[in-house]
C-alpha positions in Angstrom: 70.1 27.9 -44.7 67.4 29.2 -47.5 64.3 30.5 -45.4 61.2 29.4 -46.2 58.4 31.4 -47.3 54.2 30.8 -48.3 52.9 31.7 -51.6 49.6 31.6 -52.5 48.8 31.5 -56.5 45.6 32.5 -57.7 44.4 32.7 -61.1 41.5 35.2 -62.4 39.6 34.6 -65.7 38.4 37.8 -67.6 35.4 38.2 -65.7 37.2 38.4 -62.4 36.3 35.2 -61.0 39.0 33.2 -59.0 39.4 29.8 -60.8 42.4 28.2 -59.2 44.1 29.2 -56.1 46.5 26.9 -54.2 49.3 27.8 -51.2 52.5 25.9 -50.7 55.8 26.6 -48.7 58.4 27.5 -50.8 62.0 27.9 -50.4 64.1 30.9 -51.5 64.8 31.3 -55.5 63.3 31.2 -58.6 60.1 28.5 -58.8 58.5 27.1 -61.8 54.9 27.3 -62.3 52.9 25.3 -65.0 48.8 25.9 -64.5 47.3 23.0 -66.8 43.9 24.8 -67.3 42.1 23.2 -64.5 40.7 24.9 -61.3 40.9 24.3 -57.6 38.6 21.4 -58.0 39.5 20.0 -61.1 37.7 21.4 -63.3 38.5 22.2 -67.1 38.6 25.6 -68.3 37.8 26.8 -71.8 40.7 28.6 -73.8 40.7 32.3 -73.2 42.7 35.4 -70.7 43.5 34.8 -67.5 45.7 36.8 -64.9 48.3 35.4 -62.7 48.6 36.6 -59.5 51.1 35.3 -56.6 51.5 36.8 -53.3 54.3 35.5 -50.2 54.9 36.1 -46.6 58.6 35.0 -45.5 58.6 33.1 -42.1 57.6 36.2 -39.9 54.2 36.6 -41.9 55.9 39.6 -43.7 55.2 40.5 -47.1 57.4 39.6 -49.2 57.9 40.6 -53.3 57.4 38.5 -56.0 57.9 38.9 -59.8 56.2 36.9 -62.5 57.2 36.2 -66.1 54.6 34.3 -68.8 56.6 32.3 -71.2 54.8 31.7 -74.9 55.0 30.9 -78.2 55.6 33.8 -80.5 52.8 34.0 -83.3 53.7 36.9 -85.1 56.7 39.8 -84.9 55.2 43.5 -86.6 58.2 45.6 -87.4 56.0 48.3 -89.1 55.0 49.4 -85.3 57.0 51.7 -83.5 57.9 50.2 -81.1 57.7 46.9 -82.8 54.9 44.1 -81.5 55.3 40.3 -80.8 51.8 38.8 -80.9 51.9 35.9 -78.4 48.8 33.6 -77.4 46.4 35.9 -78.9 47.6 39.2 -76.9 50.4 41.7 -78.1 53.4 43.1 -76.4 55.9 45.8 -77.2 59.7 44.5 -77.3 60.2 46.3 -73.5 57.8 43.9 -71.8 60.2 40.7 -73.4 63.4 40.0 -71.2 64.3 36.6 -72.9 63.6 34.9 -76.3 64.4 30.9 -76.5 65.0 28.3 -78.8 61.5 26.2 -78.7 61.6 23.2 -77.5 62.2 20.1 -80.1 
């Protein structure tokens, strides 16, 4: 049997300010995430950074470790940088931050 475990995500916009936070029960694995720009109450937020945060205690309150991966559309690849850059929503990471690249969706 999978134990259980909470996880609480909370989302942070540049200035530092919590805009969405919500806590669920989760089972053991991998989970999917998918934050559709709105905060706690509903509100739309305008385009722009935001920081993903997500912390889990198993069934005995005890912290538990949890990784996070952003997935994004690739804008630009600069080879002339060593190492070389991916540009991606508007922020740039070097080719050890990327562990997958995908076909896009059609």
């Amino acid at each position: 049997m999978r134990k259980l475990s909470t996880a609480t995500t909370t989302i942070t916009n540049s200035a530092g300010q919590t805009v969405y936070s919500n806590t669920r029960t989760l089972q053991a694995g991998d989970q999917d995430f998918n934050w559709d720009g709105r905060g706690t109450d509903g509100t739309q937020w305008p385009d722009g950074a935001y920081k993903i945060s997500v912390t889990a205690l198993d069934v005995n309150a005890q912290s538990v470790a949890v990784s996070t991966e952003v997935q994004g559309i690739v804008d630009s690849v600069d080879m002339t940088q060593d190492p070389p850059i991916l540009s991606i929503g508007g922020q740039t990471f070097t080719l050890d931050k990327i562990k997958r690249v995908l076909r896009a969706a059609s």
